[in-house]
C-alpha positions as CSV (number, residue, x, y, z in Angstrom):
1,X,21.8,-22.1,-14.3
2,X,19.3,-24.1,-12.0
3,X,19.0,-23.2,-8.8
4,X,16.7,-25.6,-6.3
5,X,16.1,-25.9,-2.4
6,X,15.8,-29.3,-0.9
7,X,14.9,-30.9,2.8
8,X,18.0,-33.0,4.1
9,X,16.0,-35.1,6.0
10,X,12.4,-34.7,4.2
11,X,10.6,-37.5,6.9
12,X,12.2,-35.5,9.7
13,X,9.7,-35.2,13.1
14,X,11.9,-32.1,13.9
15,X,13.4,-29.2,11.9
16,X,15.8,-30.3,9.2
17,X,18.7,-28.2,6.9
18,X,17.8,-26.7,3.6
19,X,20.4,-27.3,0.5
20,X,20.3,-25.9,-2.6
21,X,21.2,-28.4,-5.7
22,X,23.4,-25.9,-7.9
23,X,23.1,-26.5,-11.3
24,X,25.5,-24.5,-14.2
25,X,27.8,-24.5,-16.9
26,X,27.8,-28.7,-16.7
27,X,28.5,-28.5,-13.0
28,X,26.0,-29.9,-10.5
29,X,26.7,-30.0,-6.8
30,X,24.8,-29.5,-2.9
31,X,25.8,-26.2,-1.0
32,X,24.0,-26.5,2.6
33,X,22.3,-23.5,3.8
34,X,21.9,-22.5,7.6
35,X,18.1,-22.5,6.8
36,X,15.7,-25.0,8.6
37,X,12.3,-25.8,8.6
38,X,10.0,-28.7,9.5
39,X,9.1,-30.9,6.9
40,X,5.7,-30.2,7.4
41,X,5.5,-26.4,6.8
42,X,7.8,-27.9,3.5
43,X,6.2,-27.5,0.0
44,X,7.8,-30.2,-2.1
45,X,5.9,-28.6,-5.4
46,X,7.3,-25.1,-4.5
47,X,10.7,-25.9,-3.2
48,X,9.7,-23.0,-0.6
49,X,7.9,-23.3,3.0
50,X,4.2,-23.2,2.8
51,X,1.8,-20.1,2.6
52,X,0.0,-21.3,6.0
53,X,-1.3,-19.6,8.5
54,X,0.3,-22.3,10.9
55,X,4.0,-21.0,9.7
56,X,3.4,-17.2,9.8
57,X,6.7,-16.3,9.1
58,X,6.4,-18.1,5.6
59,X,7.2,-15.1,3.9
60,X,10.5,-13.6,5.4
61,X,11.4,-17.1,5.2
62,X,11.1,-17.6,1.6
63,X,12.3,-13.9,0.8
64,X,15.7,-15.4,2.8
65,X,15.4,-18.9,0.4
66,X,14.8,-15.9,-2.6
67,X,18.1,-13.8,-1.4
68,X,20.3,-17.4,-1.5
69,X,19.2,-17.7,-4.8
70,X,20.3,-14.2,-5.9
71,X,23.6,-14.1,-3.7
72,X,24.3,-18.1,-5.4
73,X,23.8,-16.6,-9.8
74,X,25.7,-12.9,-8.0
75,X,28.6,-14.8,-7.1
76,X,28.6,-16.8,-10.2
77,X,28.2,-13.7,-12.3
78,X,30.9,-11.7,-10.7
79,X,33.4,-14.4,-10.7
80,X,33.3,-14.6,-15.0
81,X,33.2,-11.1,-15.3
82,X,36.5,-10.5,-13.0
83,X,37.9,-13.8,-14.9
84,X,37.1,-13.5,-18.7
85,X,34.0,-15.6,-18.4
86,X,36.1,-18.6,-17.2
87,X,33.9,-20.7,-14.8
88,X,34.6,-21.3,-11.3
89,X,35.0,-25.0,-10.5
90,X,32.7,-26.5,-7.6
91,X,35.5,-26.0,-5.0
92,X,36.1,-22.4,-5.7
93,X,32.7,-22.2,-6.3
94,X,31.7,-23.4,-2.7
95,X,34.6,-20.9,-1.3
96,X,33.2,-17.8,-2.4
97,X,29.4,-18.4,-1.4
98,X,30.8,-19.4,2.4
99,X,32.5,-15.7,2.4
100,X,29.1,-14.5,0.5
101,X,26.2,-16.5,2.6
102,X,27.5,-18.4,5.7
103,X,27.7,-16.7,8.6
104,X,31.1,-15.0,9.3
105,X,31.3,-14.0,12.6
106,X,28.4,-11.3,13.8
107,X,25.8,-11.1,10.9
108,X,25.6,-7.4,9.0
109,X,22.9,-4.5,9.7
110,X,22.9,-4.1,6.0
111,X,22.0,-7.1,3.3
112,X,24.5,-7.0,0.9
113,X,21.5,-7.4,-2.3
114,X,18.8,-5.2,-3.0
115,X,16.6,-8.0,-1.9
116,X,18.2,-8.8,1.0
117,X,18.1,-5.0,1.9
118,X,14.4,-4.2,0.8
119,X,13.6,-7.8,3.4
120,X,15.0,-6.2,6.4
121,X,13.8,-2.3,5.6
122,X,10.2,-4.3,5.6
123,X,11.2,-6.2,9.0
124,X,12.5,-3.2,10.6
125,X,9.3,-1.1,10.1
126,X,7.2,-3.6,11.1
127,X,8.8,-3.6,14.2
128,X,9.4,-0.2,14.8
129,X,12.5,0.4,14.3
130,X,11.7,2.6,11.0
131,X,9.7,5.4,12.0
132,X,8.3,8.2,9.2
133,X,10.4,11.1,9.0
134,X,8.2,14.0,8.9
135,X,5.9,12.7,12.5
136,X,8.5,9.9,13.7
137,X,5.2,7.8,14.0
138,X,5.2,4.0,13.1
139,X,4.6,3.1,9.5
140,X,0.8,2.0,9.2
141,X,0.3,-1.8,8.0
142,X,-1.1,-0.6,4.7
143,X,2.3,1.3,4.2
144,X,3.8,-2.4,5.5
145,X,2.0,-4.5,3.0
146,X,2.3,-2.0,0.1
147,X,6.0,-3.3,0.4
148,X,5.7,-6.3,0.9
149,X,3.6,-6.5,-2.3
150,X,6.6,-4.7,-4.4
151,X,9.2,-7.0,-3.0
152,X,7.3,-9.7,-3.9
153,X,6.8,-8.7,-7.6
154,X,10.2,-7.9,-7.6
155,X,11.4,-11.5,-6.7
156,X,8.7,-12.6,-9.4
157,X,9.6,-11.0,-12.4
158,X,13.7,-11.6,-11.3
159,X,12.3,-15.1,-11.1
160,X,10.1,-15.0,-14.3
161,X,12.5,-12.9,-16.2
162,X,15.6,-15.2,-15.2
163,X,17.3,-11.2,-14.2
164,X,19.4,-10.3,-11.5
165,X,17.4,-7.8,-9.4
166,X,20.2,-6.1,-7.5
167,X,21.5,-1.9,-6.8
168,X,23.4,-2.3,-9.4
169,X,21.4,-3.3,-12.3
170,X,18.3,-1.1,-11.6
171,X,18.6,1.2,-14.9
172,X,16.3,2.4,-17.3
173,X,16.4,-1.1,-19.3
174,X,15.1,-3.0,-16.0
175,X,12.4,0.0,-16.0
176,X,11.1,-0.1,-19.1
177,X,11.2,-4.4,-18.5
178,X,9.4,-3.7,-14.9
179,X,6.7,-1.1,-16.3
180,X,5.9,-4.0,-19.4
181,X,5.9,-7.0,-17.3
182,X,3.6,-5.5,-14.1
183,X,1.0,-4.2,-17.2
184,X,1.2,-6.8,-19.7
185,X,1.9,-10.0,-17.9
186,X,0.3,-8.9,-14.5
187,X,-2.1,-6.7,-16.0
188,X,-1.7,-4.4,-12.9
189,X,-3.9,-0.7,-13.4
190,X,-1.6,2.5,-13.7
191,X,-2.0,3.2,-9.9
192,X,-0.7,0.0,-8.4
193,X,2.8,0.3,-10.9
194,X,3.3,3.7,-10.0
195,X,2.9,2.8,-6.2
196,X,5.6,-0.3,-7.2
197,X,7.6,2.3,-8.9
198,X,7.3,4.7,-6.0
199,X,8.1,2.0,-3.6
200,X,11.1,0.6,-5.3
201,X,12.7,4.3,-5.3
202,X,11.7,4.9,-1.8
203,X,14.2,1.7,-1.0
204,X,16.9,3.2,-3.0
205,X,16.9,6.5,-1.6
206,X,17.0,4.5,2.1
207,X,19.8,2.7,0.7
208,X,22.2,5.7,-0.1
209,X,21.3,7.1,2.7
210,X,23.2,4.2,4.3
211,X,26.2,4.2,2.2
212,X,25.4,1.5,-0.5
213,X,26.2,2.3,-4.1
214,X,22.8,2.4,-6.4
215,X,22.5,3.2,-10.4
216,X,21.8,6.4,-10.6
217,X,19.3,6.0,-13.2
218,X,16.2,5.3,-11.0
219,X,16.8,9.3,-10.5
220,X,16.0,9.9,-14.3
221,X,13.1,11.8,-15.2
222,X,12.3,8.7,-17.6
223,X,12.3,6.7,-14.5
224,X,8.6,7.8,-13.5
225,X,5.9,7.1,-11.2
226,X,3.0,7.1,-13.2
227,X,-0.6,7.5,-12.1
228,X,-4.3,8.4,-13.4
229,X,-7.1,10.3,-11.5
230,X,-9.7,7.7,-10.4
231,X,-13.2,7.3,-11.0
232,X,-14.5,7.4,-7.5
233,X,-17.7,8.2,-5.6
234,X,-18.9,11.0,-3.3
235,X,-22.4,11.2,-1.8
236,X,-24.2,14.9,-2.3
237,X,-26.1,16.4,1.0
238,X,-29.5,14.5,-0.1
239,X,-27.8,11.1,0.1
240,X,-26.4,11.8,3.0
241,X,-29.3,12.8,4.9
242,X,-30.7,9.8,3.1
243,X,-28.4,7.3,5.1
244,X,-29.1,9.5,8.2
245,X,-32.5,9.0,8.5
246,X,-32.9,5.3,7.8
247,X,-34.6,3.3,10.5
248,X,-31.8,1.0,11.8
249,X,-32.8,0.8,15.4
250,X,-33.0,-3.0,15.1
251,X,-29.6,-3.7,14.4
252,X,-27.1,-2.5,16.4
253,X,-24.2,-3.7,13.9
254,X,-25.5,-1.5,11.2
255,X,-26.7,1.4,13.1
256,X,-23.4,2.1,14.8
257,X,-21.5,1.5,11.3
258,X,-24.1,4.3,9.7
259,X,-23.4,6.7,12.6
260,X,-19.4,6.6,12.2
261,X,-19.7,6.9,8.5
262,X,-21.7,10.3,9.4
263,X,-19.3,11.6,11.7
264,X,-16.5,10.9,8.7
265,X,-18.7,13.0,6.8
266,X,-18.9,15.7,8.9
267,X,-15.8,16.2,10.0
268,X,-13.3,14.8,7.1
269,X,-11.3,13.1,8.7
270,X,-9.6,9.6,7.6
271,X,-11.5,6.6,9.4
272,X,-7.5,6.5,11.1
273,X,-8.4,10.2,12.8
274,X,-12.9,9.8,12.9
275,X,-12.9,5.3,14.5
276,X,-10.8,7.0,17.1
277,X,-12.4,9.5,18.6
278,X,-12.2,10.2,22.3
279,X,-15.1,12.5,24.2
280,X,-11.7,14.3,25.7
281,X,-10.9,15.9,21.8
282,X,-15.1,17.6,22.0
283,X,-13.8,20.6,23.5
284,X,-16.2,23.6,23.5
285,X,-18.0,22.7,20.2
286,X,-15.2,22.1,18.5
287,X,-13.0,18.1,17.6
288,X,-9.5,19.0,18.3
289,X,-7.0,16.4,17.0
290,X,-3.4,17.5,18.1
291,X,-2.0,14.8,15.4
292,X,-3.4,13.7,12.4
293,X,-2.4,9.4,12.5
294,X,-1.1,9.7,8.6
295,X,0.5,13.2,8.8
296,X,1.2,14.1,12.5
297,X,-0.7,17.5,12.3
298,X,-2.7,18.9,14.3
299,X,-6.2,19.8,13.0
300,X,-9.8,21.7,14.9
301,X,-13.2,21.1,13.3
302,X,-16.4,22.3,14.4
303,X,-18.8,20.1,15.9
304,X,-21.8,19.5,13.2
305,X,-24.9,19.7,14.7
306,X,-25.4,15.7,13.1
307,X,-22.8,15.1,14.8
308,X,-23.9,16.6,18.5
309,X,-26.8,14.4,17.8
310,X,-24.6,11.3,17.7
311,X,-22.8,11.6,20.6
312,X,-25.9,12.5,22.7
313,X,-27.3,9.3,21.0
314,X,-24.1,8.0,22.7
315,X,-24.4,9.6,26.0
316,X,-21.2,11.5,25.0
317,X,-19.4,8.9,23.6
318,X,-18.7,8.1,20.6
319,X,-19.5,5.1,18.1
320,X,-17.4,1.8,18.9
321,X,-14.6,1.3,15.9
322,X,-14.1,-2.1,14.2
323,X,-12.0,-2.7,11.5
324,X,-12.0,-0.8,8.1
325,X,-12.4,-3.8,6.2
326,X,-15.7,-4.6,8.3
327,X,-17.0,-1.3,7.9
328,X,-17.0,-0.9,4.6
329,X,-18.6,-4.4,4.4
330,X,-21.3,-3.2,6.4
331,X,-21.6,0.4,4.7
332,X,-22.4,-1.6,1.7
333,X,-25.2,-3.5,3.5
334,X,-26.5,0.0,4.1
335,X,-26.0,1.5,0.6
336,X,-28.2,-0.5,-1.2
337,X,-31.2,1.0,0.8
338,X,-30.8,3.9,-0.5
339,X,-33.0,4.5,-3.7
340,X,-30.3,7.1,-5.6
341,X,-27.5,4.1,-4.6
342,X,-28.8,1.7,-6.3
343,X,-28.0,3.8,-9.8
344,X,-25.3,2.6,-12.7
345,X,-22.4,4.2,-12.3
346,X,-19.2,3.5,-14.3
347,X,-15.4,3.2,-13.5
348,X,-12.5,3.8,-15.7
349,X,-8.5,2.3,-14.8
350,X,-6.2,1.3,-17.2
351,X,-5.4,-2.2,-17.0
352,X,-3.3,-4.0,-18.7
353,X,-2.1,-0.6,-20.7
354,X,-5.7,-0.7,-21.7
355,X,-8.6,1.6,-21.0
356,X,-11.7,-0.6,-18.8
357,X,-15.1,1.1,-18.1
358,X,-16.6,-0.9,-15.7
359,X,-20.2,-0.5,-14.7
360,X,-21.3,-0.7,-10.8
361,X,-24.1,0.4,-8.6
362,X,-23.0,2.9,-7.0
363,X,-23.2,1.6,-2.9
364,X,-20.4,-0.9,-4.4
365,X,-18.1,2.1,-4.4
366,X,-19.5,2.9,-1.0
367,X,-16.6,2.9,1.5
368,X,-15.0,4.5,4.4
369,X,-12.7,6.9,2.5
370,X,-16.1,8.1,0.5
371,X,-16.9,10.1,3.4
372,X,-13.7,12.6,3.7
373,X,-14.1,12.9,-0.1
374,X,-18.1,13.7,0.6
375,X,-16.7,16.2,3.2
376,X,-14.5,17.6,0.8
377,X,-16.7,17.9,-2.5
378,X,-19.9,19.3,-0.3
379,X,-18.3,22.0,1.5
380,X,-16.7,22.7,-2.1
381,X,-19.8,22.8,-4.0
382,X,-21.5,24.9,-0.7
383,X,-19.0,27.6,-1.6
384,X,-16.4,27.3,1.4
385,X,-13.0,28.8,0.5
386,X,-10.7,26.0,-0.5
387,X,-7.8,27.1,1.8
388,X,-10.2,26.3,5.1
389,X,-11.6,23.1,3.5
390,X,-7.7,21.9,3.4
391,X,-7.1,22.9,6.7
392,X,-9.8,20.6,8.1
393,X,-9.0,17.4,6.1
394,X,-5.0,18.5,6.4
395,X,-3.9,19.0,2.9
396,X,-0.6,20.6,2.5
397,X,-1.2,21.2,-1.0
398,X,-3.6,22.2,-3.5
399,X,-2.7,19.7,-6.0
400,X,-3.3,16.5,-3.3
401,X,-6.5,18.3,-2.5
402,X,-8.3,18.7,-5.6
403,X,-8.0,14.8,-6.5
404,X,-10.9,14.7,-3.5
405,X,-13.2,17.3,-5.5
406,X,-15.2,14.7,-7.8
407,X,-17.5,17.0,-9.5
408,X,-19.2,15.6,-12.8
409,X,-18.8,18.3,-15.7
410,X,-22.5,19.0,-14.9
411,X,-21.7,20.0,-11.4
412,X,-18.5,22.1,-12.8
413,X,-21.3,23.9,-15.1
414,X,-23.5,24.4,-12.6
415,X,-20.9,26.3,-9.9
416,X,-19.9,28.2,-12.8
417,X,-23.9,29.3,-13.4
418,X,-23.9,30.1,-9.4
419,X,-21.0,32.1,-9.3
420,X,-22.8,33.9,-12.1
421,X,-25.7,34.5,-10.9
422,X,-24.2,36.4,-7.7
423,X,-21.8,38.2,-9.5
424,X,-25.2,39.8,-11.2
425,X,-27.3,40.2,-8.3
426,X,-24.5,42.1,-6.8
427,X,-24.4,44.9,-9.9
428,X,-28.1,44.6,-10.0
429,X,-27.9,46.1,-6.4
């Protein structure tokens, strides 16, 4: 079966209909959509609308081209299995995709395909109307484009695999086809196919929630999120102060980037919680946050006497924010003046169901997020009970926590020799 989307009227000044040529079983016939699009947001190459920043809603718009397809080979499929594999003619044909596609009176909350569904649950968060359950706060756009990035690998291996995506059909067969497509055709790392995998089931559980019947099998044990601990960076006390004291006076872009990164440092906060900052949280020495951005708790830390210095810097302000992108452009531009920085250090992901070991300096690792897990590891290594490290970065469990402790085996040794040591002054005394 062949399924392609044409302009009507390709020359057209003005917005034109979309068909799709429908191609199966020796048949061959037109079925107009109620799609349009000007010609010249029109990919002729792709059959889909352009990826332009001058047709920014080229996306839903081709996820809606993407859920024609699907509806067009589900109505096909259903008819031969209800009718012993006989093969609907082009007039029946044409019947059942009106009752399936065309509009039928007032248009349905609820997609009637998976892909359908998983296109308006993105649309709905992005505009609010899907809040988290736990703080009832808007989504975040990295949450947003997380899903768009599943949806869209979705519709590519349905696309690349020539299989019907759909609630129905999501078993442990399309898993173990999903997992070995993302890693060996993709060549995706462990973490991005579990967050796909997550993702995916995250939809599903939405879904029943709503009343829509979905294979049980994405509940499966064997239907797993899978995951690896990441190689990634903290800076000790030394490289911190390091950072602190460089001479940065003569630009203003750098400077005020170096003196948020601090604050994250001090406090651990996510850059979320530390680039917006008010002076009305300082209250009496201490940041009070009465919700987190990510988790909606509330959360006090005490002012660090680096970071007093900052906000007198500031006049009691505190640094202007840009974006997190930005900053962790410009924390690199500050990393590689820093002598210990400018060490090897080595990354290993599996990619591609393979192991890489990847060698970098270590102020490309340098980013935003390093600071909380600085924060973390420091006041860990300084001897500060765990339980009151996770209250001030707002851990709710140990487990979550300990994945921000990056301690080499050398530094695991050498807490181990400390805790020793005062065990023995104490029965020397």
């Amino acid at each position: 079966m062949e399924i392609s989307f044409y302009l009507k009227r390709s020359n057209a000044k003005t917005e034109t209909v979309i068909f799709a040529r429908i191609s199966y079983d020796g048949n061959s016939f037109k079925y107009y959509t109620e799609e349009k699009i000007s010609p010249k947001f029109w990919n002729t190459k792709t059959r889909k609308a352009q990826e332009t920043n001058k047709f920014p809603e080229y996306p839903e718009f081709n996820t809606r081209l993407s859920n024609i397809s699907t509806d067009i080979r589900n109505v096909i499929r259903t008819f031969k299995n209800d009718n012993h594999a006989k093969i609907p003619s082009i007039a029946i044909l044409k019947g059942l995709l009106d009752k399936k596609i065309r509009t039928q009176g007032p248009k349905t909350d609820t997609p009637k395909t998976l892909i359908g569904f998983f296109d308006n649950i993105i649309k709905q968060t992005k505009n609010g109307g899907r809040v988290q359950i736990k703080t009832g706060k808007p989504y975040s756009n990295a949450t947003i484009q997380i899903y768009q990035n599943t949806l869209n690998r979705l519709m590519a291996f349905q696309t690349t695999r020539k299989r019907v995506i759909d609630f129905d059909t999501i078993d442990l067969e399309f898993y173990t086809d999903f997992i070995e497509y993302l890693s060996k055709r993709l060549k995706l790392t462990t973490n991005t196919i579990g967050k796909d995998i997550k993702t995916l089931k995250t939809i599903l559980n939405e879904a029943i929630e709503r009343g829509i019947i979905v294979n049980s099998q994405f509940k499966s044990k064997k239907f797993s999120t899978t995951s690896e601990r990441t190689d990634s960076i903290y800076l000790n006390e030394k490289e911190i102060k390091a950072i602190e004291k460089l001479k940065l006076s003569d630009n203003s872009r750098l400077d005020n980037v170096r003196d948020l990164f601090l604050i994250g440092c001090y406090t651990g906060l996510r850059f979320s919680d530390f680039s917006i900052l008010k002076p009305d949280q300082l209250i009496n020495g201490f940041i009070e946050i009465k919700a987190q951005t990510k988790t909606g708790y509330p959360v006090v830390i005490p002012i660090h006497p680096t970071v007093n210095k900052i906000i007198s810097k500031y006049n009691g302000e505190l640094p202007r924010s840009i974006t997190n992108q930005k900053t962790n452009e410009y924390l690199k531009e500050i990393g590689k003046e820093i002598d210990s920085l400018k060490e090897n250090t080595s990354k290993t992901i599996t990619k591609g169901g393979l192991k890489v070991i990847t060698s970098f300096k270590k102020w490309e690792l340098l980013t935003t997020h390093t600071a909380r897990r600085s924060f973390a590891t420091n006041e860990y290594l300084a001897g500060t009970p765990t339980i009151t490290i996770m209250a001030i970065t707002g851990h709710r469990n140990e487990k979550a926590f300990l994945t921000y402790i990056k301690l080499t085996p050398y530094e695991h040794a050498k807490v181990l020799k400390k805790q020793w040591d005062q065990r023995n002054n104490l029965m020397a005394v």
